[in-house]
C-alpha positions in Angstrom: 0.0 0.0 0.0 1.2 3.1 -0.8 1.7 5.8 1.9 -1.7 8.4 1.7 -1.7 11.8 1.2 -3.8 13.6 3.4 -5.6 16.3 3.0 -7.5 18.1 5.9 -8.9 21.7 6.8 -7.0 22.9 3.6 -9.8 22.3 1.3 -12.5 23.8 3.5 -11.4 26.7 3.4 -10.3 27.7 0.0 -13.7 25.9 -1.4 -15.4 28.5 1.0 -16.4 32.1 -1.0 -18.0 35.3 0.4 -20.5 36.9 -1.8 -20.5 40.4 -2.4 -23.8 42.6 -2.4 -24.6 45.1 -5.1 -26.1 44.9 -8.4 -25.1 45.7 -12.5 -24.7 48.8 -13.2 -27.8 50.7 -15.3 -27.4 53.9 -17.3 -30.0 56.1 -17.4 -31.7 57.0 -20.9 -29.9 59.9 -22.8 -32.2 62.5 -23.6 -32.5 62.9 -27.8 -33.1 66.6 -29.8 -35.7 66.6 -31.7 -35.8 68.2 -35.2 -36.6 72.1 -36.1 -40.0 73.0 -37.5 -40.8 72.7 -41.4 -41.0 75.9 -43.0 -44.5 75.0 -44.5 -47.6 76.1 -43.3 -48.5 72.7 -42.1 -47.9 72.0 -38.9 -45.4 68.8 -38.3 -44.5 67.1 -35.8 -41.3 66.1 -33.6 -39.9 62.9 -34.3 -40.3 60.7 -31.4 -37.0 60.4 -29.4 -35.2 57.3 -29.7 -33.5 56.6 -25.8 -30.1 55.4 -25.8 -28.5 53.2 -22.9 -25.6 55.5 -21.7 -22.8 52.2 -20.9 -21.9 50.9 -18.1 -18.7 51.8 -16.7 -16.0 48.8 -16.7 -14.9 47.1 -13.8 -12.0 48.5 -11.6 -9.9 45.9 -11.9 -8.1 46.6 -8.8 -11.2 46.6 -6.8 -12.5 43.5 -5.3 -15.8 42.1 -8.4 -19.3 43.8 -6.8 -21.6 40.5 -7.5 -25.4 40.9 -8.3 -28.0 40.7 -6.0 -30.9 39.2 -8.6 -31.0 36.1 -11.3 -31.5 38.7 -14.4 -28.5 40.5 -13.3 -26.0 37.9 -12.2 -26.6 36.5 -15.5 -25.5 39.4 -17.6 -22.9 40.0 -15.2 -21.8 36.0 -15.7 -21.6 36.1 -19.1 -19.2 39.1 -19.3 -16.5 37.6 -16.7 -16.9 34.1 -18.5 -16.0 36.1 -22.1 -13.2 38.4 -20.6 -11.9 34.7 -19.3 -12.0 33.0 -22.9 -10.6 36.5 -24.1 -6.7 35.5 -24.8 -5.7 39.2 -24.5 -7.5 39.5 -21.3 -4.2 39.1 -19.0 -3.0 40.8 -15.7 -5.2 42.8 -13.4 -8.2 42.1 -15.9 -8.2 38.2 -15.7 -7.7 38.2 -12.2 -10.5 40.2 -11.2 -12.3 38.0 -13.7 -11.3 34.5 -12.2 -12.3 35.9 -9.2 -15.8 37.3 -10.3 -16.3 33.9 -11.6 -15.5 32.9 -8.0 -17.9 34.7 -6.4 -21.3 34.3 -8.9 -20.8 30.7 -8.5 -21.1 31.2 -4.8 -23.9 33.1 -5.3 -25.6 30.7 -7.4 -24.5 28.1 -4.3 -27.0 30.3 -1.9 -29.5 31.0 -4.6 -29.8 27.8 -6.2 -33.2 28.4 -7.7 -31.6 31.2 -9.7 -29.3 28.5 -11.7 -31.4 27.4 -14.8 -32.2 31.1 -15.5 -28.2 31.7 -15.3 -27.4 29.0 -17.0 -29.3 30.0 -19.8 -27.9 33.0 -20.3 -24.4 31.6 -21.4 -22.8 30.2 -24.4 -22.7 26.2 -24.3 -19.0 26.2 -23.3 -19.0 28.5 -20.2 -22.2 27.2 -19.5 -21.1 23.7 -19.4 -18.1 24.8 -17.1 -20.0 26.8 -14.6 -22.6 23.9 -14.1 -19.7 21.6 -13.4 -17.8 23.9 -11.2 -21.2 24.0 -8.9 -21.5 20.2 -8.8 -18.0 20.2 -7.7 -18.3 22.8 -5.4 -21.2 20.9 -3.6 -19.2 17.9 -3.4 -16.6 19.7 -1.8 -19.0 21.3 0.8 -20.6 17.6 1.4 -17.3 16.3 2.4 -16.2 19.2 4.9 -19.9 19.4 6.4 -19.1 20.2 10.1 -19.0 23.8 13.1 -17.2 26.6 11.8 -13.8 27.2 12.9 -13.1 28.6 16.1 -9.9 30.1 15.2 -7.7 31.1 12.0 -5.3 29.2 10.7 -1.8 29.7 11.1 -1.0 30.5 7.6 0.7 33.2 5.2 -1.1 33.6 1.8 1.3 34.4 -1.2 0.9 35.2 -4.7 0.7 32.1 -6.9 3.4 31.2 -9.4 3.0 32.6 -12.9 -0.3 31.3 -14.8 1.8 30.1 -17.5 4.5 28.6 -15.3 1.9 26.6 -13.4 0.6 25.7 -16.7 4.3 24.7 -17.9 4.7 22.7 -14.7 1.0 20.4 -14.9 2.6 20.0 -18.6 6.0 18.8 -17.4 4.4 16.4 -15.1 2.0 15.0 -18.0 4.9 14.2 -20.4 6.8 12.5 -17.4 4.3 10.4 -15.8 1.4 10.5 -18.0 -0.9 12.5 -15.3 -3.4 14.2 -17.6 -2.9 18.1 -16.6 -6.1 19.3 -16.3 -6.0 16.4 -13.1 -2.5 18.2 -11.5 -4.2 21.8 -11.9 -7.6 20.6 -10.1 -6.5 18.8 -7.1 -4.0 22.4 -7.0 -6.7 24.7 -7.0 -8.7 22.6 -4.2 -6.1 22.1 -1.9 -4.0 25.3 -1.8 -6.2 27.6 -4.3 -3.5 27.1 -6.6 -0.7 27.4 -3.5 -1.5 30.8 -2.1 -1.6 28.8 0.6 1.5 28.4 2.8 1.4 26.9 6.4 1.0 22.9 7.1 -2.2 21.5 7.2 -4.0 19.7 10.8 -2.4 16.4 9.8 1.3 18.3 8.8 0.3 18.3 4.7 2.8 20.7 3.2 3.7 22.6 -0.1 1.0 23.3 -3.0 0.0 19.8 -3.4 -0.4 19.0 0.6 2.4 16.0 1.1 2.8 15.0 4.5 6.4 14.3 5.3 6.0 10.6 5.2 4.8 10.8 1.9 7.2 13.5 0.6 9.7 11.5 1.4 8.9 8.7 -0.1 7.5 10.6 -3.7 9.3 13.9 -4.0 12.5 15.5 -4.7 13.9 18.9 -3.5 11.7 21.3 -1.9 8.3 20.5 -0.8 7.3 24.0 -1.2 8.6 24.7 -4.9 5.9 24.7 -7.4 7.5 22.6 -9.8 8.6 20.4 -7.0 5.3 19.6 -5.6 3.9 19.0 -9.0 6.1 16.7 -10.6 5.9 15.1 -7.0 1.9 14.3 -7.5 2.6 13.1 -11.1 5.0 10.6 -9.3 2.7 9.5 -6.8 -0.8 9.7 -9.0 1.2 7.5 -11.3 1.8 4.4 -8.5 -1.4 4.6 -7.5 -2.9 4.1 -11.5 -2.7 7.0 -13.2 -3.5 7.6 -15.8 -5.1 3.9 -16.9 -7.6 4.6 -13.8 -7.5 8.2 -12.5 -10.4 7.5 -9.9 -8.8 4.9 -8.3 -5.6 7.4 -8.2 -6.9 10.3 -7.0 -9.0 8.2 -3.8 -5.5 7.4 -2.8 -5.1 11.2 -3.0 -7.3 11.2 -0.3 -9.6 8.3 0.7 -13.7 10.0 -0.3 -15.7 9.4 -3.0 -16.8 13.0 -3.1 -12.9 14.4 -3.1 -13.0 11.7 -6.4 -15.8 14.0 -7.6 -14.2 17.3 -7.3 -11.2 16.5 -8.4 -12.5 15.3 -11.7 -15.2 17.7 -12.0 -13.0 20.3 -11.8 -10.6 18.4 -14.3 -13.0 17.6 -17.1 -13.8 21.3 -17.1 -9.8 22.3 -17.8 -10.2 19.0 -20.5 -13.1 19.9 -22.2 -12.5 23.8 -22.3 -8.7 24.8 -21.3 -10.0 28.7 -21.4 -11.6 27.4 -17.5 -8.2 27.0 -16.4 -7.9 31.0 -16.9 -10.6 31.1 -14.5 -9.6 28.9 -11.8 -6.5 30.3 -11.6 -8.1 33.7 -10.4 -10.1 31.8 -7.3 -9.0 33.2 -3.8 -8.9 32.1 -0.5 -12.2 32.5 2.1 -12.3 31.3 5.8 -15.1 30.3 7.7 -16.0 32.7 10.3 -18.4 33.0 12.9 -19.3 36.5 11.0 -19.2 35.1 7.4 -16.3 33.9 5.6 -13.2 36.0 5.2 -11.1 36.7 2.2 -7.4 36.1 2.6 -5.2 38.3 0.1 -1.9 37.6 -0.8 0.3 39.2 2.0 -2.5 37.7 4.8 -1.2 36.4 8.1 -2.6 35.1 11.3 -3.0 38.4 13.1 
């Protein structure tokens, strides 16, 4: 038997979001001229004024995504984040505020779930393929860390993650070694360390993007448990033993031992396989703690106070 991989409070928390109140933006109806008066006798009349919808403003991208507070709205507001996501010259400050709108209007559809077929409907078949996956897997995450609400933060820093593209080059590196489909590495990375913006050890003493506890490191990595590339290529190694990529649900349980984990993992995963814009996306998701008050976002630069 191999030695597990265990994964605790980790993935509580970053599946956790906080939702945002506000609504879309509206502009008012421009007021329209009407034309002078014919020089003939007759009398004419005005044409009728056409109203115009003045634009909404754009986002501030380096303000934190103001969600909508009705079905009609988030929709609209849905499908614009999912097309700046698919957008390949949406980069920077942009696609992160994206990736984390994204976030937070699947969230919202979590505590308005009679709001999701009208959503839904809204979007193009690929995004809206993608964001009714990412809600299964979110509810299979919440299934298996059903329990109280934390009495105290964690002891952890939150950093920026690596690169987007030297993430992406790392899942890659790991395929061509071991044969661990990427989109597989890049899902069980965003659940357990929100794409390792997490730093601090775990309950059971899981370390490093991928959560290896010592035993396991030991026994499956090379170099430093908290490099990237390291941690990666250290889950390709291990995912491998235990079947990948002939039978990646009988790999990823001995990621960690629950049928619903299986479920995320791979919900997430097809997503990436089916459309690889998502991984844009998921790569913008943040970290939210549970709180007695609601759940807290962690930014890069957060530490236990």
């Amino acid at each position: 038997m191999h030695p597990t991989i265990r994964v605790s409070s980790l993935a509580l928390a970053v599946l956790l979001v906080a939702c945002s109140t506000g609504s879309v933006s509206r502009g008012e109806p421009a007021t329209a001229t009407t034309s002078s008066p014919s020089s003939t006798t007759e009398p004419t009349s005005a044409p009728t004024a056409i109203p115009t919808a003045t634009p909404a403003p754009p986002p501030k991208w380096d303000e934190l995504p103001v969600i909508a507070n009705d079905a009609a709205a988030l929709a609209r507001e849905l499908v614009m984040v999912e097309a700046l996501i698919r957008d390949p010259s949406v980069t920077g400050d942009q696609l992160a505020w994206a990736g984390h709108a994204e976030q937070l209007c699947i969230s919202r559809l979590a505590d308005y779930p009679d709001w999701t077929d009208q959503v839904l409907a809204a979007l193009p078949a690929a995004p809206r393929a993608a964001i009714a996956a990412s809600i299964e897997a979110g509810k299979q995450l919440r299934s298996l860390h059903s329990g109280p609400i934390p009495k105290n933060l964690p002891d952890w820093h939150i950093v920026q993650p690596a690169p987007i593209e030297e993430l992406l080059a790392y899942y890659h590196e790991a395929e061509a070694k071991f044969g661990v489909p990427w989109y597989f590495l890049a899902s069980i990375n965003l659940i357990e360390t929100r794409m390792g913006r997490i730093r601090g050890d775990s309950s059971a003493g899981a370390q490093g993007p991928m959560q290896f506890i010592p035993s396991t490191w030991a026994a499956y990595g090379d170099g430093d448990v908290n490099s990237y590339r390291d941690s990666i290529l250290a889950a390709g190694r291990y995912l491998k033993a235990a079947g990948a990529p002939g039978d990646m649900a009988k790999a990823v349980y001995a990621y960690n031992h629950d049928a619903r984990y299986v479920s995320a993992v791979t919900g997430y995963a097809e997503v990436m396989h089916a459309d690889a814009a998502a991984y844009r996306g998921y790569y913008g998701w943040q970290v939210y703690y549970p709180t007695a008050d609601g759940p807290i976002l962690m930014p890069p630069g957060w530490t236990k106070p």
